[in-house]
DOTOR-399592 format. One record per residue (C-alpha): residue in one letter; x, y, z; residue number from 1. Coordinates in steps of 0.5 Angstrom, whole numbers. Layout:
N
@nudo = a&x = X&y = Y&z = Z&logu = NUM
...
END
This chain:
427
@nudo = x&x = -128&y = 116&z = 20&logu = 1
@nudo = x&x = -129&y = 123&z = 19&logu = 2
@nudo = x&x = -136&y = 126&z = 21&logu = 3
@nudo = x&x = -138&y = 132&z = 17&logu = 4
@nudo = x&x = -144&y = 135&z = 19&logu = 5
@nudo = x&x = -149&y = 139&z = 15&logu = 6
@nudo = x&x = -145&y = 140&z = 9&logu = 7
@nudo = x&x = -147&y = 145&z = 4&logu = 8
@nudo = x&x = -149&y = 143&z = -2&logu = 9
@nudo = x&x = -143&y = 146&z = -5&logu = 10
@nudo = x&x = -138&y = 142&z = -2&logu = 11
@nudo = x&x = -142&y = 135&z = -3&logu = 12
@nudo = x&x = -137&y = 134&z = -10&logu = 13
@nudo = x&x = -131&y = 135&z = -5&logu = 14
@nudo = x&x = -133&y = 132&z = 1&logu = 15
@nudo = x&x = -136&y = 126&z = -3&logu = 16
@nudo = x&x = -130&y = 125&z = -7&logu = 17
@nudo = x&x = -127&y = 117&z = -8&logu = 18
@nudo = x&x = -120&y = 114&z = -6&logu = 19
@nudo = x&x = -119&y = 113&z = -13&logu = 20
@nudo = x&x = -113&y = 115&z = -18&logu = 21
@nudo = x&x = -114&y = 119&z = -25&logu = 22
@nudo = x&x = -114&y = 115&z = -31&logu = 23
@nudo = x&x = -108&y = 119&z = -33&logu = 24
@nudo = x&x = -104&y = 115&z = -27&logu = 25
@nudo = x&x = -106&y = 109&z = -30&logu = 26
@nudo = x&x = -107&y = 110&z = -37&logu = 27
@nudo = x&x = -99&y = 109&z = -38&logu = 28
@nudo = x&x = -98&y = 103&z = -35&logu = 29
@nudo = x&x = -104&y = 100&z = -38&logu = 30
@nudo = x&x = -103&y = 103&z = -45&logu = 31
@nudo = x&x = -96&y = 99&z = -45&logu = 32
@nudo = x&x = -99&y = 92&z = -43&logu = 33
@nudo = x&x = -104&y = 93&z = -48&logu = 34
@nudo = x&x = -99&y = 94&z = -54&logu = 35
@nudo = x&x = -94&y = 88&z = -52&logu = 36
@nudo = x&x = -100&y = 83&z = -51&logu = 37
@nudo = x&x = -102&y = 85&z = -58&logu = 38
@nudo = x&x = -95&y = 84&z = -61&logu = 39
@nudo = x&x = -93&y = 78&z = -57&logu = 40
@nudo = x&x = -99&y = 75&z = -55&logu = 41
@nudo = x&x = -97&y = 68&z = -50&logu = 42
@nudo = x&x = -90&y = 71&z = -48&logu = 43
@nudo = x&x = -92&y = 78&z = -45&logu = 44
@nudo = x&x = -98&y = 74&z = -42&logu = 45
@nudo = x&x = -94&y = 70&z = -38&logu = 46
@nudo = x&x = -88&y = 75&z = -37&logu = 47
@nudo = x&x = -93&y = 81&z = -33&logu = 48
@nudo = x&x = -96&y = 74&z = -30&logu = 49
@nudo = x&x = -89&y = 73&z = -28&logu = 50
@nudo = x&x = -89&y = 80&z = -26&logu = 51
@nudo = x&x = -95&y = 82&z = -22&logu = 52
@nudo = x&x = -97&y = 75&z = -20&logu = 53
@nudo = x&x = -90&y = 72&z = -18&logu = 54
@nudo = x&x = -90&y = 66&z = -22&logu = 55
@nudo = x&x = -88&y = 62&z = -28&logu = 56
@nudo = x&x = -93&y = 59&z = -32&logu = 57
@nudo = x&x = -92&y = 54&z = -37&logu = 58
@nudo = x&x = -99&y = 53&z = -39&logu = 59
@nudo = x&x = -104&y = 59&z = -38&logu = 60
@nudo = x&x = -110&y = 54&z = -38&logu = 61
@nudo = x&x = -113&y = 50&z = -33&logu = 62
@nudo = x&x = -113&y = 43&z = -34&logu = 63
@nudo = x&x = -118&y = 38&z = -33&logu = 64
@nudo = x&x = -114&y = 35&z = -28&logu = 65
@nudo = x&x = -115&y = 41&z = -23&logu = 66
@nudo = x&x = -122&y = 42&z = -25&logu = 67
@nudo = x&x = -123&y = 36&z = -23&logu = 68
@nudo = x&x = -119&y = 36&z = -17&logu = 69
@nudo = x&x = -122&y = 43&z = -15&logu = 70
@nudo = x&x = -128&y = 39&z = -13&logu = 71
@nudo = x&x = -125&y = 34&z = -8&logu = 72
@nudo = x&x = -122&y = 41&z = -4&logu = 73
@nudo = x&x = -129&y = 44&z = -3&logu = 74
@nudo = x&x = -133&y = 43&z = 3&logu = 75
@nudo = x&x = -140&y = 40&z = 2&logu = 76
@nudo = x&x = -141&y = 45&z = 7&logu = 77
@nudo = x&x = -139&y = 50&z = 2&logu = 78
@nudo = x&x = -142&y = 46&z = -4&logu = 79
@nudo = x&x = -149&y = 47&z = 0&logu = 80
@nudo = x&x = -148&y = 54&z = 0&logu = 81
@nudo = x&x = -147&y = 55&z = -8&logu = 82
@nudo = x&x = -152&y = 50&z = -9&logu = 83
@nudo = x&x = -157&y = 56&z = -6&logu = 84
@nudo = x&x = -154&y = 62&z = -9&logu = 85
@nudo = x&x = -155&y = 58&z = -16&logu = 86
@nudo = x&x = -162&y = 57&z = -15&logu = 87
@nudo = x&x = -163&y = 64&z = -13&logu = 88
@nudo = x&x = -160&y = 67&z = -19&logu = 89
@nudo = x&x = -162&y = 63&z = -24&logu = 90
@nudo = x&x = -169&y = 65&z = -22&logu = 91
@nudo = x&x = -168&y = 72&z = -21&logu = 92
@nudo = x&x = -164&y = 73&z = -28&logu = 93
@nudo = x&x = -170&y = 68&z = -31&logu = 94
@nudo = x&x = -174&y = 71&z = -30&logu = 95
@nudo = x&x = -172&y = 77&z = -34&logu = 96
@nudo = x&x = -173&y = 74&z = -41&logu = 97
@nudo = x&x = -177&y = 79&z = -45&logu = 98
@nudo = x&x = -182&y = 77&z = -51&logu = 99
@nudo = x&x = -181&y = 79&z = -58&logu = 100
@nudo = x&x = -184&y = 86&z = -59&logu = 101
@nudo = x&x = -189&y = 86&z = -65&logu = 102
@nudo = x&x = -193&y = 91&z = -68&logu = 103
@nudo = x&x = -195&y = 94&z = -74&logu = 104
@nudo = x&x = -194&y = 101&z = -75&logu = 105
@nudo = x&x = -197&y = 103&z = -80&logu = 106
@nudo = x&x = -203&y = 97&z = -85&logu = 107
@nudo = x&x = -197&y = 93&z = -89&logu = 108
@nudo = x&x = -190&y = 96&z = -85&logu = 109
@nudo = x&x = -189&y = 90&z = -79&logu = 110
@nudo = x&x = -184&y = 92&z = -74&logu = 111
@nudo = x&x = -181&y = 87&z = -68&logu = 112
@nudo = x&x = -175&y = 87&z = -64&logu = 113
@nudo = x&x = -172&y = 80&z = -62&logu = 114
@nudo = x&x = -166&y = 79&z = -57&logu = 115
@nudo = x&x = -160&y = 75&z = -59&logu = 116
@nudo = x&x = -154&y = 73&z = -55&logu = 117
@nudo = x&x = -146&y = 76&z = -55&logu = 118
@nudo = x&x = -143&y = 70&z = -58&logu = 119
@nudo = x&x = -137&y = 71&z = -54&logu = 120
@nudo = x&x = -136&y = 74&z = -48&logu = 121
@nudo = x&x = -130&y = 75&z = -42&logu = 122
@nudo = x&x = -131&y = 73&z = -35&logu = 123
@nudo = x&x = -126&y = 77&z = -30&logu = 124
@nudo = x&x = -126&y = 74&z = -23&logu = 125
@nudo = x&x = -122&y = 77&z = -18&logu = 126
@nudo = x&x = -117&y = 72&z = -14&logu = 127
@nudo = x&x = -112&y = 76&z = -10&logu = 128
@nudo = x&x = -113&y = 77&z = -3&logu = 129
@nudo = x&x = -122&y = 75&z = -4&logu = 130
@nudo = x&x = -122&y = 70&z = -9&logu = 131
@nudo = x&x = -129&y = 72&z = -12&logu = 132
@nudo = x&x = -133&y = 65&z = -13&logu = 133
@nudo = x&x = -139&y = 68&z = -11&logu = 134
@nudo = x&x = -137&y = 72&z = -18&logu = 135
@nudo = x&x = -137&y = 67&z = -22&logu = 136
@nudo = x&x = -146&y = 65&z = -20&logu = 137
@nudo = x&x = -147&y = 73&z = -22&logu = 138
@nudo = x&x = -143&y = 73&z = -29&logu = 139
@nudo = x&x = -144&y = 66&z = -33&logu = 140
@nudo = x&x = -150&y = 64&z = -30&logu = 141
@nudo = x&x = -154&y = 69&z = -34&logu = 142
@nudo = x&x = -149&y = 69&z = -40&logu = 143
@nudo = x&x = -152&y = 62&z = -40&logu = 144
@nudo = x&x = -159&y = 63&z = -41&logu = 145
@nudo = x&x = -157&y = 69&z = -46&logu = 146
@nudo = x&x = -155&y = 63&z = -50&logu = 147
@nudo = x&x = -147&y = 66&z = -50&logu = 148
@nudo = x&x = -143&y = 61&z = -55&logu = 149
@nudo = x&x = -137&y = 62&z = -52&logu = 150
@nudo = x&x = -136&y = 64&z = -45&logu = 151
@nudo = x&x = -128&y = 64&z = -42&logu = 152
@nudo = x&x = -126&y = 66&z = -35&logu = 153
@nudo = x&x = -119&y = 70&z = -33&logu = 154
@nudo = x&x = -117&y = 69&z = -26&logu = 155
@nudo = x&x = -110&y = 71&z = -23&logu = 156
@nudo = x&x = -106&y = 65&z = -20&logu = 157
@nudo = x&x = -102&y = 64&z = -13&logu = 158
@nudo = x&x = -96&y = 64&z = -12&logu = 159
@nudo = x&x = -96&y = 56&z = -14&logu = 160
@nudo = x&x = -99&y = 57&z = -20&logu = 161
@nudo = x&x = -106&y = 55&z = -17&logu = 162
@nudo = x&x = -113&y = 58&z = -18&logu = 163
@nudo = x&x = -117&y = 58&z = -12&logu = 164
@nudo = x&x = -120&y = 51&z = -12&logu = 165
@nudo = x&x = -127&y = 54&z = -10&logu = 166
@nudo = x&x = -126&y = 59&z = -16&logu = 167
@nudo = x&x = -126&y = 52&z = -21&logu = 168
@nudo = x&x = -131&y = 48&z = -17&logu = 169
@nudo = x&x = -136&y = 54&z = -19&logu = 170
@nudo = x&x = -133&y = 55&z = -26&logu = 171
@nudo = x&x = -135&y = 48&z = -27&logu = 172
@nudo = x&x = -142&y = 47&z = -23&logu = 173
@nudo = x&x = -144&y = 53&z = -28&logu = 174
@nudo = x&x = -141&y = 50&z = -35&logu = 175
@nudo = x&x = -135&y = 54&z = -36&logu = 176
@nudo = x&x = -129&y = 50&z = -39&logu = 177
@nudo = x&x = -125&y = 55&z = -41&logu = 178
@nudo = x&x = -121&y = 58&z = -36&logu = 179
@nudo = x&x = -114&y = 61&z = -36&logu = 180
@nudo = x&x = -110&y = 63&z = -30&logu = 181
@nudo = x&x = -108&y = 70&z = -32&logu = 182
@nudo = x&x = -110&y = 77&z = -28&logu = 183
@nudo = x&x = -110&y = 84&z = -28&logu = 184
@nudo = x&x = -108&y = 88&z = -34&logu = 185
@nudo = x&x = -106&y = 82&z = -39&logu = 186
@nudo = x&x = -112&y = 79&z = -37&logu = 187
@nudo = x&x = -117&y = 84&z = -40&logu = 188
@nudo = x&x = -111&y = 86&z = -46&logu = 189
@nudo = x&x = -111&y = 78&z = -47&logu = 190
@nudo = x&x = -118&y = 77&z = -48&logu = 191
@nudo = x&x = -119&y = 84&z = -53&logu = 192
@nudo = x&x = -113&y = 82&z = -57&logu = 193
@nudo = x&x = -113&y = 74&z = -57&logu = 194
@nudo = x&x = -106&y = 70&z = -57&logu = 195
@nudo = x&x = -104&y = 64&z = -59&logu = 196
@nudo = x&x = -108&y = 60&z = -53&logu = 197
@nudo = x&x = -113&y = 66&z = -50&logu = 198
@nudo = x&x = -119&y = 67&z = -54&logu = 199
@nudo = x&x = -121&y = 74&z = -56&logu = 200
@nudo = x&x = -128&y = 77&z = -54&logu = 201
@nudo = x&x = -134&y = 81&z = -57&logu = 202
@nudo = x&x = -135&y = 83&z = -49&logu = 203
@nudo = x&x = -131&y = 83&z = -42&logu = 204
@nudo = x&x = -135&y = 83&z = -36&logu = 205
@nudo = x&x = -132&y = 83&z = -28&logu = 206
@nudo = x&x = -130&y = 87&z = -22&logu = 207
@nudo = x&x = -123&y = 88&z = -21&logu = 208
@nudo = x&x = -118&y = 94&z = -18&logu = 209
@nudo = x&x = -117&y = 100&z = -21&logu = 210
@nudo = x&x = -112&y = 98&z = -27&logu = 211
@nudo = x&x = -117&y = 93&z = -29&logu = 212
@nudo = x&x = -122&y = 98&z = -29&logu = 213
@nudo = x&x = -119&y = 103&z = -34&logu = 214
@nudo = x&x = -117&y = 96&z = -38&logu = 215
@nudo = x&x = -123&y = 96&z = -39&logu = 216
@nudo = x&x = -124&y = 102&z = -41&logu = 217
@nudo = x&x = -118&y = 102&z = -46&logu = 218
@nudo = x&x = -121&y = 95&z = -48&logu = 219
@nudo = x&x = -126&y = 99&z = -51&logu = 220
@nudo = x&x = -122&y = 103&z = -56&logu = 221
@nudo = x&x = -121&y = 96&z = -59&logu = 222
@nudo = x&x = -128&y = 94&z = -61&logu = 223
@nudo = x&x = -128&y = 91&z = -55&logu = 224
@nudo = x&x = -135&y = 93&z = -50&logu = 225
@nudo = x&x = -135&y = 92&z = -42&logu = 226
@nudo = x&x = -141&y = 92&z = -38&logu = 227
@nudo = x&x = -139&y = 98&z = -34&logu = 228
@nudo = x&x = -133&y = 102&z = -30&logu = 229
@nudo = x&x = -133&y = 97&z = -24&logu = 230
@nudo = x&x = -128&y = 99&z = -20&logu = 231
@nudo = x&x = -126&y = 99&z = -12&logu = 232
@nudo = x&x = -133&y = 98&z = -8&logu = 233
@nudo = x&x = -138&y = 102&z = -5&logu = 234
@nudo = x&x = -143&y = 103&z = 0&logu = 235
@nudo = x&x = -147&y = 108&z = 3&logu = 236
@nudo = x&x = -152&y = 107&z = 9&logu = 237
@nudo = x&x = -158&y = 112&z = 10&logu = 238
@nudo = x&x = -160&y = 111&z = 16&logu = 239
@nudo = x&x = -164&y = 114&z = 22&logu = 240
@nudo = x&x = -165&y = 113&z = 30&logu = 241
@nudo = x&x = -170&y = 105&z = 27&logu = 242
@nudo = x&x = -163&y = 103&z = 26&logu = 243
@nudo = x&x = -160&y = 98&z = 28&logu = 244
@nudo = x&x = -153&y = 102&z = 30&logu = 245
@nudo = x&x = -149&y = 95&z = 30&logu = 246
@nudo = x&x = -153&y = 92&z = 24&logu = 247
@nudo = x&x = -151&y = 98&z = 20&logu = 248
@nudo = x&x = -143&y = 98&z = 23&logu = 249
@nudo = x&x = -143&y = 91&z = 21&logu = 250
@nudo = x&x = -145&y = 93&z = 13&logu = 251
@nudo = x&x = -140&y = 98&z = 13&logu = 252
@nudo = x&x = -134&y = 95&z = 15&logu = 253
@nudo = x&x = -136&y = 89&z = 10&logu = 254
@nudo = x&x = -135&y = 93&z = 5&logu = 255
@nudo = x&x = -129&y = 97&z = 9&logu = 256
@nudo = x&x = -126&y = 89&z = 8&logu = 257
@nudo = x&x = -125&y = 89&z = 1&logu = 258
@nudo = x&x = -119&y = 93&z = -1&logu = 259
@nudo = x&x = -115&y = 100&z = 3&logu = 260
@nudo = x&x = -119&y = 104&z = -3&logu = 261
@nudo = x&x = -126&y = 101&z = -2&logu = 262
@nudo = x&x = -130&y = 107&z = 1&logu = 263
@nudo = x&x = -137&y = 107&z = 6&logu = 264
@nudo = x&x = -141&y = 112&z = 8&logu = 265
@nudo = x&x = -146&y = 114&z = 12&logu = 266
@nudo = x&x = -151&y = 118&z = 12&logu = 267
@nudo = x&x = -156&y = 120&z = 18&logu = 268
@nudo = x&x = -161&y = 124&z = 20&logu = 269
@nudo = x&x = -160&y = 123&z = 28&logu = 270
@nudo = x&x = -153&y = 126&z = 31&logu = 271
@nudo = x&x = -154&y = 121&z = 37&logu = 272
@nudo = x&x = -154&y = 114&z = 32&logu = 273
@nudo = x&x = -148&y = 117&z = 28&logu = 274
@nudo = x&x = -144&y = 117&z = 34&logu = 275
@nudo = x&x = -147&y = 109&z = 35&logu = 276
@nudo = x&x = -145&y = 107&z = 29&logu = 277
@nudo = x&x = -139&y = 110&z = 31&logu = 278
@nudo = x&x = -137&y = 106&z = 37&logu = 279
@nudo = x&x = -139&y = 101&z = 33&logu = 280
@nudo = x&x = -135&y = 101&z = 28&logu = 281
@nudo = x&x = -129&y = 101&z = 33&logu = 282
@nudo = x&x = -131&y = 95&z = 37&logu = 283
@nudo = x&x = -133&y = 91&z = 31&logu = 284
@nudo = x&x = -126&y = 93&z = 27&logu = 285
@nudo = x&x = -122&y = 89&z = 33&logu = 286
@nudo = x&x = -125&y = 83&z = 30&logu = 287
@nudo = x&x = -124&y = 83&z = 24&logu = 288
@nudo = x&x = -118&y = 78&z = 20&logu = 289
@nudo = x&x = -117&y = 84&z = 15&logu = 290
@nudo = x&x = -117&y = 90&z = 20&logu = 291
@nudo = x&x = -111&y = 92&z = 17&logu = 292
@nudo = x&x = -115&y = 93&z = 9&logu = 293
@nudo = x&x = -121&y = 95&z = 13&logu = 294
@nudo = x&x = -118&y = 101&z = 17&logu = 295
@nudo = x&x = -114&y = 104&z = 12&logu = 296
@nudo = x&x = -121&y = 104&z = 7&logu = 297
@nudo = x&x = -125&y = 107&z = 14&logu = 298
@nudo = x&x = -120&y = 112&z = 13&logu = 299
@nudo = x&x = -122&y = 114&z = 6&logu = 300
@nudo = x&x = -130&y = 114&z = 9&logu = 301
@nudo = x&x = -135&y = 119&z = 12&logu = 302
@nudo = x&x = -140&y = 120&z = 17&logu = 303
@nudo = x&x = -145&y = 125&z = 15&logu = 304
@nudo = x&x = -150&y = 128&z = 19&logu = 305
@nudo = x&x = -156&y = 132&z = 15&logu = 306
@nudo = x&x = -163&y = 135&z = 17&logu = 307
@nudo = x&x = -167&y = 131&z = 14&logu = 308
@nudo = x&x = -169&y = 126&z = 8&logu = 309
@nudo = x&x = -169&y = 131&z = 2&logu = 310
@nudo = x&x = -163&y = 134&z = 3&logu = 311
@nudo = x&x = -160&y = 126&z = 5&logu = 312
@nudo = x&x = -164&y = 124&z = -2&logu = 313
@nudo = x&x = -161&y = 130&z = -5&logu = 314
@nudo = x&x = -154&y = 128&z = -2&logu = 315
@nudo = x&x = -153&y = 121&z = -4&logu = 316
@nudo = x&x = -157&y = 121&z = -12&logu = 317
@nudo = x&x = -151&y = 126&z = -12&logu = 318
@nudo = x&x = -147&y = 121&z = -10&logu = 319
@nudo = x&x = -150&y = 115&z = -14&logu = 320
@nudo = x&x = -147&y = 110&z = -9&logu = 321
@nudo = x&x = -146&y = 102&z = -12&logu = 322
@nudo = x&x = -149&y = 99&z = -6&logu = 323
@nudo = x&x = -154&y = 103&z = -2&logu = 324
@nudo = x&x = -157&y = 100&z = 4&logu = 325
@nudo = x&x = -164&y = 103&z = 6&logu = 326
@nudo = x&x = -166&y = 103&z = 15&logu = 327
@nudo = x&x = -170&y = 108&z = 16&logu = 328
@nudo = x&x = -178&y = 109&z = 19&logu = 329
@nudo = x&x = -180&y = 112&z = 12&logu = 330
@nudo = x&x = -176&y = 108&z = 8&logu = 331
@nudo = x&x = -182&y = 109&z = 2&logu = 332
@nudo = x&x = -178&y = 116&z = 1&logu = 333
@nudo = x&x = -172&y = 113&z = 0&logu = 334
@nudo = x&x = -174&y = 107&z = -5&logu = 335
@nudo = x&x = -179&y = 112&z = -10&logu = 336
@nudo = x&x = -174&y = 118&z = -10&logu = 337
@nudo = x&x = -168&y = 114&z = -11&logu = 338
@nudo = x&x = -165&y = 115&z = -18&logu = 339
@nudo = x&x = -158&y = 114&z = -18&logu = 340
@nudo = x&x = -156&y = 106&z = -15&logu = 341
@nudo = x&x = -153&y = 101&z = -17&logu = 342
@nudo = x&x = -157&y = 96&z = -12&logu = 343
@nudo = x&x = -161&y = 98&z = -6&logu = 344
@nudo = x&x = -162&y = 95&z = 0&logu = 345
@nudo = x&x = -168&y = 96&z = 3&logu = 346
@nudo = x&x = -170&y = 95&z = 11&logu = 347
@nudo = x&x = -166&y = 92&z = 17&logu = 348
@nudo = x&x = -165&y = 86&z = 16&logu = 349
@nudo = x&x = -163&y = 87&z = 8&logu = 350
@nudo = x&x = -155&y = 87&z = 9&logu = 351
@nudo = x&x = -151&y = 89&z = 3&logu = 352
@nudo = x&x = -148&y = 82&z = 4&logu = 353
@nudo = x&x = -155&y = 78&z = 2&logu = 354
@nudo = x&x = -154&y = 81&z = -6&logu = 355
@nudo = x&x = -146&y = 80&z = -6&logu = 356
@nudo = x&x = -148&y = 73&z = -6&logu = 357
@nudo = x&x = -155&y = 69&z = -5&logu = 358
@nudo = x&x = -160&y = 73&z = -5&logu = 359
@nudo = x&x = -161&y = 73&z = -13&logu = 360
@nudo = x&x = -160&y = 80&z = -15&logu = 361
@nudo = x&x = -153&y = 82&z = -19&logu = 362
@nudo = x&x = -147&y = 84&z = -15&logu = 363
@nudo = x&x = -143&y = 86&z = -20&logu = 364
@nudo = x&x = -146&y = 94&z = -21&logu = 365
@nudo = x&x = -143&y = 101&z = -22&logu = 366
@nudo = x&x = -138&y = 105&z = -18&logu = 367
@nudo = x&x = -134&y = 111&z = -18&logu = 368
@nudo = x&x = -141&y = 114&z = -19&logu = 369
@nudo = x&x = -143&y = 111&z = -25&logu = 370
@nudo = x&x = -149&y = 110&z = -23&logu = 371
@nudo = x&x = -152&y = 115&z = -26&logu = 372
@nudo = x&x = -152&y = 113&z = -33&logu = 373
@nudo = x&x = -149&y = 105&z = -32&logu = 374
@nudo = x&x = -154&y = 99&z = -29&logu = 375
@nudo = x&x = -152&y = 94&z = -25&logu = 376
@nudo = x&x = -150&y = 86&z = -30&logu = 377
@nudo = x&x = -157&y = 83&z = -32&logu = 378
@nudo = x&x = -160&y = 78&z = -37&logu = 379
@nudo = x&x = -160&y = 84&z = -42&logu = 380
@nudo = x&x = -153&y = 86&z = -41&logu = 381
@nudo = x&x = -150&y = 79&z = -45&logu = 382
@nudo = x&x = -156&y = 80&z = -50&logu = 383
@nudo = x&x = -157&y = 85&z = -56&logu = 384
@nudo = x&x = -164&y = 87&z = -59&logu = 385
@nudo = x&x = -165&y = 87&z = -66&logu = 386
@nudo = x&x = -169&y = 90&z = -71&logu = 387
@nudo = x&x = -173&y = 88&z = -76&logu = 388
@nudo = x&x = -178&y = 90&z = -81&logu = 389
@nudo = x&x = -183&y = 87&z = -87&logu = 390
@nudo = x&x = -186&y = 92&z = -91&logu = 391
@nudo = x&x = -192&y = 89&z = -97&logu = 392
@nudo = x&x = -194&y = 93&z = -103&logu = 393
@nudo = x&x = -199&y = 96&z = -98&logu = 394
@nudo = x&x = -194&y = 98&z = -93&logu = 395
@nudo = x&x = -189&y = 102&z = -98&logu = 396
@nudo = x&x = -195&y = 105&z = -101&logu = 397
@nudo = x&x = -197&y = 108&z = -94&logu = 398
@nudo = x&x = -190&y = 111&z = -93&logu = 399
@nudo = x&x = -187&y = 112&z = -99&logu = 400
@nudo = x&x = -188&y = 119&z = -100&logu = 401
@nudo = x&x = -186&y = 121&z = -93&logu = 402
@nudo = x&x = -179&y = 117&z = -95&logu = 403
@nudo = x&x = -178&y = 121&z = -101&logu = 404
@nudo = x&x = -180&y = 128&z = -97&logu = 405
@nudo = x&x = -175&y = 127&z = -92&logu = 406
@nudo = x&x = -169&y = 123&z = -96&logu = 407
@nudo = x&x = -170&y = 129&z = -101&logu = 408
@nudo = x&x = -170&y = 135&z = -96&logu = 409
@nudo = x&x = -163&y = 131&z = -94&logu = 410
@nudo = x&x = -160&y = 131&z = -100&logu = 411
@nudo = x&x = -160&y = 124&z = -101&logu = 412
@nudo = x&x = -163&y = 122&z = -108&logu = 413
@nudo = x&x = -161&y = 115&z = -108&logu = 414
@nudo = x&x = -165&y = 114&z = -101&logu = 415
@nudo = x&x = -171&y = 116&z = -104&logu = 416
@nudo = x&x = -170&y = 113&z = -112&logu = 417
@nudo = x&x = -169&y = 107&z = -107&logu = 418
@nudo = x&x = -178&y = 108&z = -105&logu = 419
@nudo = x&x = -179&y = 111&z = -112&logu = 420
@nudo = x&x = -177&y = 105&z = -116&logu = 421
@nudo = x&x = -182&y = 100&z = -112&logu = 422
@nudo = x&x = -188&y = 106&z = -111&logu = 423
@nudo = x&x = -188&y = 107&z = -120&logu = 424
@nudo = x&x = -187&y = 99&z = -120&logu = 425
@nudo = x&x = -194&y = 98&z = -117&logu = 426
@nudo = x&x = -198&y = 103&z = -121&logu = 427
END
């Protein structure tokens, strides 16, 4: 990993750099995609399905069939797993109902606001080389408690033609019924456009690689919203010399797995724990089943050692990681002061892999910096909040003047002769 000691803020942009392409090197690609896929629907589906994934498909839906078989492919081991996971996130996002908000703004003028569901939303589930089930729990679990009316799920099949049997397991555990073995660019355009077999959606939710994520973005210029850029994961560490230097190594080399344009980053107050870390890092990566993916991810990663907890808080908002792991002795500092993360992960035995997948929170969060201004997936982001007023007799005399004022000095005397009416009938 690099090691960078005590950077000046004005290399923080540089040194914090993502691996990432540029819209404009994608956008070319996605834009083609997305216009053959509005022309001719199914067809283009199934020929970038062919192209990217290396298979010929007949049908883009899962049948019953292999739902049902799916069941019988995953371990009660692994069921028992889920099972908790479910509990965990059902739980945390039930929790996030809001009651209505009422008040009387003024004697006779009623105001409320009421949260509906998005009647129809896209699941987009990674399958290539980590068949994201666990992405499944995060994403239709509070789309059902929203009260989403239909809720469709896109995953990328193997070279079979298959989904991942714990990808339809989880599916049908959590009521989804509509899925399709499509992925990547098509994927997103199917879900934006619709085609003779795909149902077109008011929003696309998931994780995916870059192409999908600028997808996502192009998916917007279509009237379709998304719950964020999420692109390649993230996680950077504070830590000092209370960590545990293995503990911290095994949180970044799990992000490190996850694909060779995933970044991770430690940032420490103390030299000598960098350099632990560091041999760490090195012992635990002979390990691992996907050392090729993860060396290539250490190589776009940094080790960077600063002075003290303002400038490293100061670092890291500037940042704005996706995943930020919190194992220092004044960790109060750290948890208050945060503004820019999409989740944090407080205290030595808080890993980051606890909020990928049992311990309740969402793991479907902002990256590439977009935590600044974007929240991680939650019970709101499946739901709209809608306003209403009723006003009385009373309540239109009470404001009524200040209507007229204001659409007045505006020039819109339609506007005010709508409240004049009402003002004069009343007198």
């Amino acid at each position: 990993m690099n090691k960078i000691f005590n950077p000046q803020p004005n290399t923080w942009t540089a040194i914090l750099e993502r691996p990432t392409q540029t819209v404009d090197d994608i956008e070319e690609t996605v834009s083609q995609i997305f216009s053959e896929v509005q022309k001719n629907g199914d067809i283009a589906i199934k020929k970038y399905t062919s192209f990217f994934d290396n298979v010929q498909l007949d049908e883009l839906v899962v049948s019953q069939a292999e739902m049902d078989a799916a069941a019988n492919n995953v371990s009660a081991n692994l069921k028992d797993a889920i099972a908790v996971a479910k509990a965990n996130i059902t739980s945390f996002h039930n929790a996030q109902k809001t009651d209505t908000v009422s008040v009387e703004t003024t004697q006779g003028v009623h105001c409320w606001q009421e949260k509906r569901a998005i009647q129809k939303v896209g699941l987009y589930i990674p399958g290539g080389t980590a068949p994201l089930f666990s992405t499944i729990l995060m994403l239709a679990i509070p789309a059902k408690i929203a009260g989403c009316e239909e809720i469709i799920l896109c995953t990328p099949p193997n070279k079979e033609g298959k989904v991942n049997p714990a990808i339809l397991y989880t599916a049908q555990l959590c009521g989804i019924t509509k899925i399709y073995k499509v992925g990547g660019i098509q994927a997103v355009a199917g879900m934006t456009f619709g085609t003779e077999t795909m149902s077109k959606v008011y929003k696309i939710f998931g994780p995916g690689n870059q192409f999908v994520t600028v997808a996502k973005q192009l998916a917007t210029k279509y009237g379709v919203a998304i719950d964020m850029p999420a692109g390649p994961s993230e996680l950077l560490v504070v830590a000092d010399e209370t960590a545990n230097a293995s503990f911290v190594a095994s949180d970044l080399l799990s992000q490190a797995e996850h694909g060779t344009d995933s970044q991770v980053i430690l940032v420490t107050t103390s030299k000598n724990f960098l350099t632990e870390v560091e041999t760490a890092i090195e012992t635990q990566l002979e390990d691992l089943p996907r050392k090729e993916i993860a060396t290539k991810a250490i190589e776009n990663s940094k080790l960077i050692y600063v002075e003290n907890n303002q400038i490293a808080l100061d670092l890291i908002n500037e940042y704005g990681p996706e995943h930020f792991i919190v194992c220092v002795k004044d960790e109060d500092y750290y948890t208050q002061n945060i503004q820019n993360a999409g989740s944090v992960f407080v205290g030595n035995y808080t890993p980051e892999s606890a909020g990928d997948y049992a311990s309740g929170t969402n793991h479907t969060l902002p990256t590439n910096g977009y935590a600044k201004n974007y929240s991680g997936v939650n019970l709101a982001s499946f739901q709209k909040s809608v306003t209403f007023q009723k006003i009385s007799k009373q309540g239109i005399q009470n404001i009524g003047n200040a209507i007229e004022l204001m659409a007045e000095a505006e020039g819109l005397q339609a506007h005010k002769n709508a409240v004049t009416l009402r003002l004069e009938s009343l007198k």
